[in-house]
N, C-alpha and C positions, 0 to 999 in steps of 0.2 A: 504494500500500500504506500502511496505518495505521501512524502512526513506533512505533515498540518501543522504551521505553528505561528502563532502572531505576535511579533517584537521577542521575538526567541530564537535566534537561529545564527549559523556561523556561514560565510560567505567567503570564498577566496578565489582571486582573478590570476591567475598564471601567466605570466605576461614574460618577455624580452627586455632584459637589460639594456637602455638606450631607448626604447622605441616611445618614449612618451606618456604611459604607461601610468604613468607616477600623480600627474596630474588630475589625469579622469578619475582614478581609485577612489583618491581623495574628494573628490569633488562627492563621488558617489556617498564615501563616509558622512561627508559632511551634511549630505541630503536626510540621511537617515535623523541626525543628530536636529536640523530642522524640523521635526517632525516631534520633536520633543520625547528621543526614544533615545537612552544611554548606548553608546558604541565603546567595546575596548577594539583597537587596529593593531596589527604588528605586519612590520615590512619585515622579509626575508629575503637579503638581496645579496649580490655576489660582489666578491673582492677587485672584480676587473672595472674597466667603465664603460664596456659595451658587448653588449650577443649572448652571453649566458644568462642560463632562467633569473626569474624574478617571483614572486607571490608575495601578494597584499589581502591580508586577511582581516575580514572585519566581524566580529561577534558583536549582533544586534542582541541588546539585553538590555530588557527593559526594567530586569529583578535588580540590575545594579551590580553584577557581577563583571568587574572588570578583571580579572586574569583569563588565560588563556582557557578554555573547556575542554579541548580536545575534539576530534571529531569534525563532520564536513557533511552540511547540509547543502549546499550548491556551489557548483564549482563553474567558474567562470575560462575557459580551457581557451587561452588564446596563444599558446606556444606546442605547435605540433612536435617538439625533442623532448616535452616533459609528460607526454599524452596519457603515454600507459601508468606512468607514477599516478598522474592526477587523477584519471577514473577512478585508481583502486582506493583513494583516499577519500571518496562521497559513501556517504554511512545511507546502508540499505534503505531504499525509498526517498534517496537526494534525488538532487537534479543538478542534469549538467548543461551550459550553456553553449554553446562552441559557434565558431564559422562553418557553414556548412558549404562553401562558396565550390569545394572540391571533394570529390566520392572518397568516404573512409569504409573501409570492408567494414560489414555488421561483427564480423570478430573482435574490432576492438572496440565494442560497445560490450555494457551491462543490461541483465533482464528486468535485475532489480531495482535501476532507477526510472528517472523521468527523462527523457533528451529533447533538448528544445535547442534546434539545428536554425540560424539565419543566416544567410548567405551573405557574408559582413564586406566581405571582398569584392565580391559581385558589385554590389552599393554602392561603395566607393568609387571603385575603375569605372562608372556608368555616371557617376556624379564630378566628382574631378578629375583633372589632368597632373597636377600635382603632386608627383610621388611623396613628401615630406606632408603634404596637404592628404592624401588620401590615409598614411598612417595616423596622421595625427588626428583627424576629424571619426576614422575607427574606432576609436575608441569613445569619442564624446556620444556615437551612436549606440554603442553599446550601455553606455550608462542611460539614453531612451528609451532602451530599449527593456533594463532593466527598473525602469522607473514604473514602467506598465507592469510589468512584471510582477511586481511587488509592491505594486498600489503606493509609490511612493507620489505624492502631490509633483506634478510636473514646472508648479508654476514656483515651489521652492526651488526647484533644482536650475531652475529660470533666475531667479535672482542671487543664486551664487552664481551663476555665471556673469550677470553683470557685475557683483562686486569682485570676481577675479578682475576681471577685466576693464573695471573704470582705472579710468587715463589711457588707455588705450583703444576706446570705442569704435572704430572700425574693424575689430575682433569679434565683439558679442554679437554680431546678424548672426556671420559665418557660422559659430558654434552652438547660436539657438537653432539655426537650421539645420544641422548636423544631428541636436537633440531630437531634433520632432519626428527627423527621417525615423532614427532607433523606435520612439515613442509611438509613432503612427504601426509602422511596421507589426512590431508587437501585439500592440491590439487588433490587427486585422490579423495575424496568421495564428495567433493563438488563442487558446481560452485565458482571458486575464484579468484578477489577476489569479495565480497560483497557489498552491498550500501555504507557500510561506508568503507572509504580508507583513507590513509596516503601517500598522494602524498611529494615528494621531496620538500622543500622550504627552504628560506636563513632568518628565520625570527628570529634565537637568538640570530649571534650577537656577544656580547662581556661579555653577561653574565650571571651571576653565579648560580649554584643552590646550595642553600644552606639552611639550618633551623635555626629558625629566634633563636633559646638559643645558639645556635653554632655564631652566628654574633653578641651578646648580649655579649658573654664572650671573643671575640677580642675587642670587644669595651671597656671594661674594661680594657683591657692589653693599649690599644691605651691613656685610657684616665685615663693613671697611678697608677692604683688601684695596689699594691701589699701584701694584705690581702686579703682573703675571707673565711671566718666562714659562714659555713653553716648548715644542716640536711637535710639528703635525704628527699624528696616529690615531688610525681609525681604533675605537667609536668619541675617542674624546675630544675632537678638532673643532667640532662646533660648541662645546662647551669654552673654548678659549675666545671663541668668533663671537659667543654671545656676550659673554663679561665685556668685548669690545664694544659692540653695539650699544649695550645699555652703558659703559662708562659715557659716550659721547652723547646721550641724553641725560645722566645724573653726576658726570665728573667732569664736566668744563665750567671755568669759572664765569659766572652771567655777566661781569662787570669786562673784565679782561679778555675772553673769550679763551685764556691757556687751560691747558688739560690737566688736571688733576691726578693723570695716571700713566703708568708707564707699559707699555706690553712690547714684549721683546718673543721676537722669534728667534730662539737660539740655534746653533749648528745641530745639534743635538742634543738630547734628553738629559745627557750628564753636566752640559754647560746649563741647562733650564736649572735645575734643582741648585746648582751652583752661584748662580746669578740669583735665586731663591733666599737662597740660605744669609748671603752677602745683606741684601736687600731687606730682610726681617733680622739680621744681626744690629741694622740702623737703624729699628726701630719701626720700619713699614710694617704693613700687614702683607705678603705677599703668598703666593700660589704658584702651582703650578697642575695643568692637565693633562695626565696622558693613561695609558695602558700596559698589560704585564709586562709587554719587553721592553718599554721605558723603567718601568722598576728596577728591573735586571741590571741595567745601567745605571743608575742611582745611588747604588749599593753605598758608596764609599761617603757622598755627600751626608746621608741620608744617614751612615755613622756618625761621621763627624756633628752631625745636627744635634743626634742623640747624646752624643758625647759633651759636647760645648753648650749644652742645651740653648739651641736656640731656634725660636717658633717656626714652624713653615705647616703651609697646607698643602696636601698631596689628594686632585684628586685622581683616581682609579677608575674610570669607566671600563672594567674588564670585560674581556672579550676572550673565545676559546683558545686555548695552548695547549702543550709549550712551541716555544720557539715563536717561526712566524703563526702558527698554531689556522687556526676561523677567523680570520681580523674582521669579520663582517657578521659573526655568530656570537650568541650571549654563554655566559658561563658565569659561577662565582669560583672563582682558579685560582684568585691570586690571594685567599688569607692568610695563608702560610708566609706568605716570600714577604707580605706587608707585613706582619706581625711580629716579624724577625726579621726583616730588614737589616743587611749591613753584618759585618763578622761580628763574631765574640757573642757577649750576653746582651742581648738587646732587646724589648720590646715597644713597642708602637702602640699610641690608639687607636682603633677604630671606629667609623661608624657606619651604621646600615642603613640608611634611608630604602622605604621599599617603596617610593613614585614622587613626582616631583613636587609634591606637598611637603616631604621629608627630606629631599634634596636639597629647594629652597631655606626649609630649616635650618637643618643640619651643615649646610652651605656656610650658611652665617656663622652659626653656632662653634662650627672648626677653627675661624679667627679664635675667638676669646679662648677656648680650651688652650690651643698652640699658643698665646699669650698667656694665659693664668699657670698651663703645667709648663713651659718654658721648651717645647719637643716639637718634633712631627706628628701632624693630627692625619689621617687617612681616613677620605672620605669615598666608603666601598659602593661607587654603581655599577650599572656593567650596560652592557648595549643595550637589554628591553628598556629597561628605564632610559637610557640617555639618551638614543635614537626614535624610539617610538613616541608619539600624542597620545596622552595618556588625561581622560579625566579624573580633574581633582578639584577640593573646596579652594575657592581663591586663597591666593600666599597672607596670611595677617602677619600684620608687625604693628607694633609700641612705639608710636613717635620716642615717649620719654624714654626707650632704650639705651643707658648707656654701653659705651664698650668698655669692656671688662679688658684690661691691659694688662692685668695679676700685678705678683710686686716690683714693683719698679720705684727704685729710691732716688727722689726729688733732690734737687740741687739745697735745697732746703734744709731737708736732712740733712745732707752730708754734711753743711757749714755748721750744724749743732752739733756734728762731733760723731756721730751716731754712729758706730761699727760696723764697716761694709767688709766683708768677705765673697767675693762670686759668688762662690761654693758652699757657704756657712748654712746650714739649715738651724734655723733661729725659732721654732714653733714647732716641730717633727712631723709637719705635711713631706717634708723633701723637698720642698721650694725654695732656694733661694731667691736672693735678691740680688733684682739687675738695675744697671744703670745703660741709660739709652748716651753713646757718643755725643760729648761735649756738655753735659748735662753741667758738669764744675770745671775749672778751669787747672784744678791741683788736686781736688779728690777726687774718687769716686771710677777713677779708670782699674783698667784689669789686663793680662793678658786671654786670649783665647785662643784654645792650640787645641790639636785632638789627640795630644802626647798626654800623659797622666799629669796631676798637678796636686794641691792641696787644695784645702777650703780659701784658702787667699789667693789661688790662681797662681801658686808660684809653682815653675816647674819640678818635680820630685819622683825618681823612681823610685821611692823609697813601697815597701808590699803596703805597710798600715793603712797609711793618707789612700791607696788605689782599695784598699778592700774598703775603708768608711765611705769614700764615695759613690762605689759601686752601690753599696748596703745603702746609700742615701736614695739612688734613684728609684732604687725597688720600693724605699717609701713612697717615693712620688708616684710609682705606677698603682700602689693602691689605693693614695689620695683621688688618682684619676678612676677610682669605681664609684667615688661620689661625685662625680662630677658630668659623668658620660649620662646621654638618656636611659633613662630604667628600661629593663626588659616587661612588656606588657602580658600579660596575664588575659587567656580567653577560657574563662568554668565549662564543662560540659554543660549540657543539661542533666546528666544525672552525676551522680559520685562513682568515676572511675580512678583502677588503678595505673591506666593505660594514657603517656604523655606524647607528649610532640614537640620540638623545640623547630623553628625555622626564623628565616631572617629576610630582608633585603628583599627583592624584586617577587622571590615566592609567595609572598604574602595575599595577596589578590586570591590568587588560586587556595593557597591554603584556606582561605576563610569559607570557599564555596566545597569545596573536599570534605571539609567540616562538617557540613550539612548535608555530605550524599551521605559520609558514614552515619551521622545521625540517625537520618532514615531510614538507615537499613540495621537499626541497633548494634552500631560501635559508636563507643563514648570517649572523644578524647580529650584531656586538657592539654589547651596550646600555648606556649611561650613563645613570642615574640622578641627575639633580641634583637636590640637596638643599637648596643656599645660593646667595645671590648677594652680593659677588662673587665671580667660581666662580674657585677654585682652579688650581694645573698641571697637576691631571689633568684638567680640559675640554680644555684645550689641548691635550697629548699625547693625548688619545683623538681628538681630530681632525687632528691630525698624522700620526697612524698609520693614516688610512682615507681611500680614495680619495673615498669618498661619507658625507655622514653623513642619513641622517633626522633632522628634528625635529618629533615631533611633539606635538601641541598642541590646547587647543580652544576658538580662536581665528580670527577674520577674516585678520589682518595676519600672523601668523606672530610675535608679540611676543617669544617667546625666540628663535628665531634671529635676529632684531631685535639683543637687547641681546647676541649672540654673538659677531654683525659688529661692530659697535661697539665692544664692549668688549675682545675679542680680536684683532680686525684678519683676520677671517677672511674668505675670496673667498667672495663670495655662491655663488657654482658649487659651491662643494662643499658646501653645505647645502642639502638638499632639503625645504621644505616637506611635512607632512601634516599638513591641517585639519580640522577637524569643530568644527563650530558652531551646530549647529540649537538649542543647548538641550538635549537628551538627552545622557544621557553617553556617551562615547566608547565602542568596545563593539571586542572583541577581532578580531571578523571585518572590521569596518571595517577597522581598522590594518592584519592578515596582508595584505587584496584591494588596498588602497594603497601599500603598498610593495613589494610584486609587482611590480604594473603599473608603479611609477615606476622600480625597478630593471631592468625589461625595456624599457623605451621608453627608457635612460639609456646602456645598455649596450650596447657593440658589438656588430655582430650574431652575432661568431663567440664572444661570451660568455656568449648568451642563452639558449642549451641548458639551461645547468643550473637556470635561473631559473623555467621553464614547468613 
């Protein structure tokens, strides 16, 4: 039977790298979203920049479920090299769309779907002459064509074409023309519309849709950064493009017209974090964006930072590895290499934003930390969040916010006399006190080296003065558990023994995975971590469950890694769930994996209620 479903449903267009593609998709998302019906979108796109597949998938969901679901209710088949992959990804009783414009043998059809064949090519070649014109108007038809289709209002999809296209008004005939051809077509050769529809609802609200590098680099602007040294690498380039953008609307002076900010493309990743480092040792707030194998190259600064304690923000848009790895795939791969950063004893903070509500946050939030604990703050995205338009509630911020500098000893003090030692932990947080270049004119200077020294910054290899230092910063990394966001807490609805810990960009999906177990009586409590290092409530939520999941999307299992490690926890009660391919983690994955591993884990006179 044909699936039935209204403002429910997952959509994805198989398209050509290059071919234009990109625009129509969107346009189509955005029709949906005029209709006042939530979309989550994720692009899956290749590493080249032209001729390899492409898909752009859209989950219309009207419940509010913005992670990925799994699964393929209509597939929009417009790359004959991905034909057979794509049929076999439409879930029994889909529908598939295609050009029908040239004979495909009925073998490489299905019994079990719906095929609705338009001869899109045919259209074109009969309507213009324009090769560039004939690809690129293909596609604005097929979104007419899908408009009918799917009872989307054609006179919305009509006025995002003129707001594409205001200032350039001798565009929108050509393209409404192109729409009506798809949109007429449709109605005449089909019954329409189809099982799956786009009925009218009031369900978005007040907000935004936005990508999560683009919320990432206001958060910066918000949370004072005015440096950023970087080197292009996919997925975090537009993360550094965006902080530019918004500096030159909220960092040029209105009086003078000068820039209030600096951005430097460096040779490379190891000169960025370098030029970072320098930069926030004088007191700026500075950054830097990039991906794992910019880390890998960091190594050394990124010690010294540690060592010298001094601020920087790193953020991490991870993408698949190792090496040159999926630069154009998501993964969370790199907690390990962030978390340990740099030889010897080292730890880092972290944090986990899971969409650009928490990016823009947490954005901000990274300045004052990397200032108050005196380190590198690492701020973990990875390409769903930072490449994808993701809704979320508009960004709040506190005018009366100030920024938190930590301690930094005033010229003031010092002429009172006051006892500056770099190094001295004066309270037993582990924090010293700094002074920003030129602050006195006769006190208050230091050396800074990433050789050993004492608490006065004088050089010393002596073991003591290297072991109380070392012992000081391990203070500081605990004072950073009160400091970092709490890990969030989600109760079953009943009282189980059975937990979940996940993070970052899974979240979406975990929350609706939640609810197919639910339904199907497994009860799980989920923890949501936000920071590392994680707090007593990591601890207590695993104390208080027999079994915990961790899931992740990853090879190695890297947070229940730095779980064991860091918590002293028995590998047996943390159960790995992985997902790795590159695609993002998707909700039915999650429910079908921790089923099965609760059922294969569990006594047998337990497993009743788990089926």
């Amino acid at each position: 039977m044909p699936i039935e479903s209204v403002n429910d449903f997952v959509i994805r267009f198989a398209n050509v790298n290059g071919s234009g593609s990109a625009s129509a998709n969107l346009l189509f998302a955005r029709s949906v979203m005029r209709m006042g019906v939530p979309i989550a979108p994720r692009n899956i796109f290749p590493s080249n920049i032209q001729g390899l597949p492409t898909w752009y998938e859209v989950r219309v969901t009207e419940a509010g479920h913005l992670g990925a679901r799994g699964g393929l209710d209509m597939m929009v088949a417009m790359n004959p090299q991905t034909w057979d992959k794509d049929i076999a990804s439409i879930d029994p009783g889909g529908y598939l769309f295609y050009d029908s414009s040239r004979p495909i043998p009925p073998s490489k059809f299905r019994d079990d779907i719906v095929v609705l064949g338009m001869p899109l090519t045919d259209i074109v070649n009969r309507t213009y002459t324009d090769p560039r014109q004939r690809q690129l108007f293909k596609n604005i038809i097929y979104v007419g064509a899908l408009a009918a289709l799917l009872d989307i209002a054609i006179e919305e999809v009509e006025k995002l074409i003129g707001e594409q296209f205001k200032g350039k008004d001798k565009l929108i005939a050509p393209n409404l023309k192109a729409l009506h051809i798809g949109y007429d077509y449709a109605r005449d050769h089909f019954a329409c519309p189809i099982g799956l529809r786009v009925r009218r609802a009031d369900r978005i609200g007040d907000r935004i849709f936005v990508e999560g590098n683009a919320a990432a680099g206001l958060g910066a602007v918000y949370g004072g950064a005015t440096v950023c040294a970087w080197y292009p690498i996919t997925p975090s380039t537009s993360l550094a493009e965006a902080f530019e953008t918004y500096c030159k609307r909220l960092r040029i002076d209105p009086d003078t017209g000068e820039k209030r900010y600096a951005i430097v493309q460096a040779e490379d990743e190891l000169a960025s974090i370098g030029m970072v480092v320098g930069a926030a040792w004088n007191g700026a707030r500075a950054f830097t964006a990039t991906s794992g194998p910019g880390i890998s190259l960091m190594q050394e600064f990124l010690g010294l930072a540690y060592f010298a304690e001094i601020p920087a923000v790193i953020f991490d848009v991870q993408r698949g590895g190792p090496s040159t790895g999926m630069p154009t795939r998501t993964q969370q791969s790199d907690l390990l290499i962030a978390a340990y950063a740099a030889h010897g004893d080292t730890k880092h903070v972290l944090l986990f934003p899971r969409d650009p509500g928490e990016a823009f946050e947490f954005g901000a939030l990274s300045f004052d930390l990397a200032d108050r604990l005196q380190t590198p703050i690492f701020v973990m995205l990875d390409l769903d969040i930072g490449m994808n338009q993701h809704l979320c509630s508009p960004f709040a911020w506190d005018d009366a916010r100030a920024l938190d500098r930590g301690k930094v000893m005033t010229a003031e003090e010092l002429e009172s006399g006051r006892d500056f030692g770099r190094y001295l932990d004066v309270d037993g947080d582990g924090i010293p006190f700094r002074t920003y270049p030129g602050t006195h004119p006769t006190r208050g200077s230091f050396f800074t080296r990433g050789s050993t020294r004492d608490r006065y910054a004088r050089y010393t290899e002596e073991g003591a003065p290297y072991v109380d230092n070392m012992e000081r910063l391990l203070r500081k990394f605990d004072t950073a558990k009160t400091l970092v966001p709490p890990a969030i807490l989600a109760r079953a609805a009943k009282p189980t023994r059975l937990g979940v810990i996940h993070y970052g960009s899974t979240g979406p999906s975990m929350d609706e995975a939640l609810q197919i177990l639910s339904a199907r009586g497994v009860h799980v409590d989920a923890l949501r971590v936000r920071g590392f290092p994680f707090g007593p409530e990591v601890t207590d939520f695993i104390a208080g469950h027999d079994l915990v999941f961790v899931v992740e999307q990853n090879r190695d299992a890297q947070m229940r890694t730095l779980l064991m490690v860091e918590c002293g926890i028995d590998p047996a009660q943390l159960v790995p769930v992985l997902h790795f391919d590159g695609t993002p983690i998707t909700a039915r994955f999650i429910a079908k994996a921790i089923a099965e591993k609760a059922t294969s884990i569990r006594p047998p006179q337990q497993r009743e209620v788990l089926s």
